[in-house]
One Martini backbone bead per residue (centre of mass of N, CA, C, O) as a GRO file, in nm:
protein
  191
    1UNK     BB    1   4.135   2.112  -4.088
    2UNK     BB    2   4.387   1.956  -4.121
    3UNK     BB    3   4.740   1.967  -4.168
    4UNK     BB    4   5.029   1.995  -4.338
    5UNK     BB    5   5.328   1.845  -4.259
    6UNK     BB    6   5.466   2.116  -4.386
    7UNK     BB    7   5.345   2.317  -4.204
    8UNK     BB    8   5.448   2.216  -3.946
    9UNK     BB    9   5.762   2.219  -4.025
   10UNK     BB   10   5.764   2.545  -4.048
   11UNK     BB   11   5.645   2.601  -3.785
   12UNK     BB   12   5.903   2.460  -3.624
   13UNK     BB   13   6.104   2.593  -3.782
   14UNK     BB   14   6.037   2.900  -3.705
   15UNK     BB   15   6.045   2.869  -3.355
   16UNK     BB   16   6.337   2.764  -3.344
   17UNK     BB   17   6.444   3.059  -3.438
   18UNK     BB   18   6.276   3.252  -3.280
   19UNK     BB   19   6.427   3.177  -3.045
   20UNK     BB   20   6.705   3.187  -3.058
   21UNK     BB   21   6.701   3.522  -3.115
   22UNK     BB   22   6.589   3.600  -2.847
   23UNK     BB   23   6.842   3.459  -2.666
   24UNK     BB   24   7.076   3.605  -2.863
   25UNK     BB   25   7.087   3.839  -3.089
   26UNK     BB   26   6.846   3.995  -2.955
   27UNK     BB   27   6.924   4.304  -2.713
   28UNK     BB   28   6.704   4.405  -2.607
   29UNK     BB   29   6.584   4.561  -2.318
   30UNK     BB   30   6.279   4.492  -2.354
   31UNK     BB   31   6.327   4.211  -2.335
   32UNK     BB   32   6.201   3.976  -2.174
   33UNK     BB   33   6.065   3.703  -2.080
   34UNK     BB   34   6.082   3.450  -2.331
   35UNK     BB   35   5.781   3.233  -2.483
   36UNK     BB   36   5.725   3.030  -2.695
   37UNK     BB   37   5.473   2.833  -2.772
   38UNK     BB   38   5.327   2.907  -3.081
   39UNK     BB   39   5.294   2.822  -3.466
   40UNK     BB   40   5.143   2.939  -3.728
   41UNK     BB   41   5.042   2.845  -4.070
   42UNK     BB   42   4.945   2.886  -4.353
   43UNK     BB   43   4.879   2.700  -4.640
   44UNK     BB   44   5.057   2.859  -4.798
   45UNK     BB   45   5.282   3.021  -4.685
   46UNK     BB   46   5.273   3.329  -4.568
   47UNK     BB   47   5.164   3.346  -4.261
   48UNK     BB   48   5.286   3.418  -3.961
   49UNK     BB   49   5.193   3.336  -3.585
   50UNK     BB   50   5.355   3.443  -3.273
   51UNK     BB   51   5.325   3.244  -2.970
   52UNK     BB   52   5.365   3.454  -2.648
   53UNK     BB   53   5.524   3.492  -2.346
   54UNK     BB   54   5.535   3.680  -2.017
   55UNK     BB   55   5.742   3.747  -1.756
   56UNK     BB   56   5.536   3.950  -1.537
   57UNK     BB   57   5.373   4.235  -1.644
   58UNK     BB   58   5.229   4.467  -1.821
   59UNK     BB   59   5.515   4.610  -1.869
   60UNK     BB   60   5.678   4.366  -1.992
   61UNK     BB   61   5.458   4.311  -2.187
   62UNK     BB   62   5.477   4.563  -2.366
   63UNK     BB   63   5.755   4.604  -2.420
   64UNK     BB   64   5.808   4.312  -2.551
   65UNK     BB   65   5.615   4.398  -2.796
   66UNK     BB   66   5.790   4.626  -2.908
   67UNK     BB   67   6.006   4.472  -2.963
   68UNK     BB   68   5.947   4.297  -3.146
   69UNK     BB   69   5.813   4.517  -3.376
   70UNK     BB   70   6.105   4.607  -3.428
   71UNK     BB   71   6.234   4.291  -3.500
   72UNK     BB   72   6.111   4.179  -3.725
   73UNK     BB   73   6.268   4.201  -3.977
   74UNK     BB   74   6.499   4.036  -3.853
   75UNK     BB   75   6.353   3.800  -3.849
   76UNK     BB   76   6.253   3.733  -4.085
   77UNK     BB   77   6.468   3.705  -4.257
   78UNK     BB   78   6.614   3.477  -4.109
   79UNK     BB   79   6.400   3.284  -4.160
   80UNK     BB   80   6.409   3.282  -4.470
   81UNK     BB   81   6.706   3.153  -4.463
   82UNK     BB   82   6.645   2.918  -4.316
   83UNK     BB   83   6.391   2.796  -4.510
   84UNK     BB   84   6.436   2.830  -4.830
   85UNK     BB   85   6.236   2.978  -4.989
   86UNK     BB   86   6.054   3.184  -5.211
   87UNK     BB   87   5.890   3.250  -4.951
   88UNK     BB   88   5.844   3.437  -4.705
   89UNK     BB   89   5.702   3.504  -4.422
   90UNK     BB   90   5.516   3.641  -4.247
   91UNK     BB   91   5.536   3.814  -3.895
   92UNK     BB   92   5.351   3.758  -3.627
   93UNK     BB   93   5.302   3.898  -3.254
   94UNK     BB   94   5.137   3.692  -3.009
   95UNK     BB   95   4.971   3.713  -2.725
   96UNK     BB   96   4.931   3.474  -2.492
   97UNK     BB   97   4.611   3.307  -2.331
   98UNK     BB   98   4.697   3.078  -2.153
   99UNK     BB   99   4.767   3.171  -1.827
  100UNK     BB  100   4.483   3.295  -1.789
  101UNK     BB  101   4.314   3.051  -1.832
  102UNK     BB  102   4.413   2.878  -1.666
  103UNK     BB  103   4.344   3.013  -1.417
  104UNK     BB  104   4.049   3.023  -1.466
  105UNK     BB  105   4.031   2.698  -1.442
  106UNK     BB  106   4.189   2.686  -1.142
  107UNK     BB  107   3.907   2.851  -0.997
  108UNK     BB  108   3.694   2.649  -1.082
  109UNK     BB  109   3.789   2.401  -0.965
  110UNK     BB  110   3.796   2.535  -0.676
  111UNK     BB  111   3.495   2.574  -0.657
  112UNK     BB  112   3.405   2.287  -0.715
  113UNK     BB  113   3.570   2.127  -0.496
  114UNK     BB  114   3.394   2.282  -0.247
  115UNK     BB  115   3.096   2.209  -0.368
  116UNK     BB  116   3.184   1.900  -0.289
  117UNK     BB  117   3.238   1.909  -0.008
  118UNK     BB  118   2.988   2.015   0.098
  119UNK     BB  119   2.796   1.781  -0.040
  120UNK     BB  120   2.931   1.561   0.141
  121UNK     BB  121   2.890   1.649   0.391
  122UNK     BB  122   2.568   1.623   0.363
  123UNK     BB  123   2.552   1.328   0.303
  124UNK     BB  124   2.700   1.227   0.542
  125UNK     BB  125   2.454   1.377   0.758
  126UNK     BB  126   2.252   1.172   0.593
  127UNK     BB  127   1.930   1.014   0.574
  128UNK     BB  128   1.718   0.812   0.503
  129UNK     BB  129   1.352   0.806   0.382
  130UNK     BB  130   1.378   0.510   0.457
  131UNK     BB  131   1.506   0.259   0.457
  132UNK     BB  132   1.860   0.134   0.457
  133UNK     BB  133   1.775  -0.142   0.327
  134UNK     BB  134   1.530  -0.210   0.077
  135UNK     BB  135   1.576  -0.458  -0.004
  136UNK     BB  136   1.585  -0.816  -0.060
  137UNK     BB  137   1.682  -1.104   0.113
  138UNK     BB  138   1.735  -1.431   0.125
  139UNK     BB  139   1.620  -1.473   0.431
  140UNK     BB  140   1.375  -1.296   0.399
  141UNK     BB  141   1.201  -1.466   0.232
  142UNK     BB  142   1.162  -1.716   0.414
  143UNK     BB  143   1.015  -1.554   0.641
  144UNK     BB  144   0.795  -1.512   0.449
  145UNK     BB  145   0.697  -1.769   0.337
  146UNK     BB  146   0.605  -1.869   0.630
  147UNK     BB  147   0.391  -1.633   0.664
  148UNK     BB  148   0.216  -1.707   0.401
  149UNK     BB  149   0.160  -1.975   0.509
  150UNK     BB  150  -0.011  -1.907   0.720
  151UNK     BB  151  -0.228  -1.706   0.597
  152UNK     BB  152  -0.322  -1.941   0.389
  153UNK     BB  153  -0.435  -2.115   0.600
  154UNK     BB  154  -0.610  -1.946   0.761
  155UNK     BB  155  -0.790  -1.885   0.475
  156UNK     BB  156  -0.894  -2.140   0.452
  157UNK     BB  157  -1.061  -2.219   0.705
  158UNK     BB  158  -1.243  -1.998   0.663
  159UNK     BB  159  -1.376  -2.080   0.418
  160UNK     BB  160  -1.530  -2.324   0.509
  161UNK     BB  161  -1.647  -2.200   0.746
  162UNK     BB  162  -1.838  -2.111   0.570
  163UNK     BB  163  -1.952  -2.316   0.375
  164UNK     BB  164  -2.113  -2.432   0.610
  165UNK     BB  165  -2.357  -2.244   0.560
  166UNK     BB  166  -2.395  -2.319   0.304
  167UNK     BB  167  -2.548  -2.476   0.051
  168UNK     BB  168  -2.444  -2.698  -0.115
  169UNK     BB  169  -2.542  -2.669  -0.416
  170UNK     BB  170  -2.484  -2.388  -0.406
  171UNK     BB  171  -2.419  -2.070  -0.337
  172UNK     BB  172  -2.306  -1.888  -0.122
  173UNK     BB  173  -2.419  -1.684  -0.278
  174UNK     BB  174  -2.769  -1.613  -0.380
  175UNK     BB  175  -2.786  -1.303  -0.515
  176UNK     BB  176  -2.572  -1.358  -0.675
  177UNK     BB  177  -2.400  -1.414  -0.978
  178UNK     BB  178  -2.235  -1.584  -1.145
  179UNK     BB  179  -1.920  -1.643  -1.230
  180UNK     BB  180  -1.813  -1.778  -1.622
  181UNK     BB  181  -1.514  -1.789  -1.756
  182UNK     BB  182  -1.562  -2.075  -1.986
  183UNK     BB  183  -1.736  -1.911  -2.195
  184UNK     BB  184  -1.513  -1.733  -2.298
  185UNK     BB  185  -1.436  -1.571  -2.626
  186UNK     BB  186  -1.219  -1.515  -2.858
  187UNK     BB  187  -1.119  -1.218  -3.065
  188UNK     BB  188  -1.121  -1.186  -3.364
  189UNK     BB  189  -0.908  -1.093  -3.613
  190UNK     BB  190  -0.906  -1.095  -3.940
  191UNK     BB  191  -1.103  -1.409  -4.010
   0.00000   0.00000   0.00000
């Protein structure tokens, strides 16, 4: 279900609130850097979740966590203040799991990289299992047709050439019997 205008503006407007406070009010020693990623705000408008990065190690990264969940309450307030509404959305800090996934997505891309390299190289070094342009040219036609046509000359003399044994009135074979095609008549169906 896509989200209303109405949510997305609380959701901009929580982000910059407290991107806001992390630069400049809450003076946490424990605060690493942080970014702020991004806000989601359920359709009611009563919690907001916020996606933030720490750059750093682990360590870096729980400090800047226990900060963040000291500072809640006066988080809350502020945004309660700058949004105006009736009711302040609780507020929830999300470690963002997105430069992990980039990574592992940047590690999977540079395995198939490799792996297309690989499979290039062969078949580069690759030749064909029949003709290496097996289709017909029209060039190729021309010497064809030629070719069959002497072929099929040769096959008329011979031809020819039996028929002069065979008795002029009769089937060329007298042992078997004629086939006669025009005898054939068609099967109807449903008539």
């Amino acid at each position: 279900m896509a989200e209303s205008p109405r949510v997305r503006r609380v959701a901009d407007r929580v982000r910059e609130v407290v991107a806001e406070l992390l630069s400049g009010r809450i003076k946490d020693p424990r605060l690493g850097f942080v970014t702020i990623t991004d806000v989601r705000v359920t359709g009611d408008l009563h919690h907001a979740t916020v996606f933030y990065t720490v750059l750093g190690d682990d360590a870096a990264r729980a400090a800047t966590a226990e900060a963040l969940a000291s500072a809640r309450g006066l988080i809350r307030s502020e945004v309660g203040k700058a949004l105006g509404l009736r009711l302040t959305p609780s507020i929830e800090f999300q470690l963002d799991e997105l430069p992990d996934g980039v990574g592992r997505i940047e590690d999977a891309l540079r395995q198939a990289a490799a792996r297309d390299a690989a499979v290039a190289a062969l078949a580069s070094a690759a030749t064909y299992a029949g003709d290496p342009d097996p289709y017909r040219h029209p060039s190729d036609d021309d010497a064809a047709d030629s070719d069959d046509d002497a072929a099929d000359a040769d096959a008329d003399s011979d031809d020819d050439a039996d028929s002069g044994d065979a008795d002029a009135d009769g089937p060329a074979d007298a042992g078997q019997p004629e086939d006669d095609d025009d005898d054939v008549q068609p099967i109807r169906f449903g008539v």
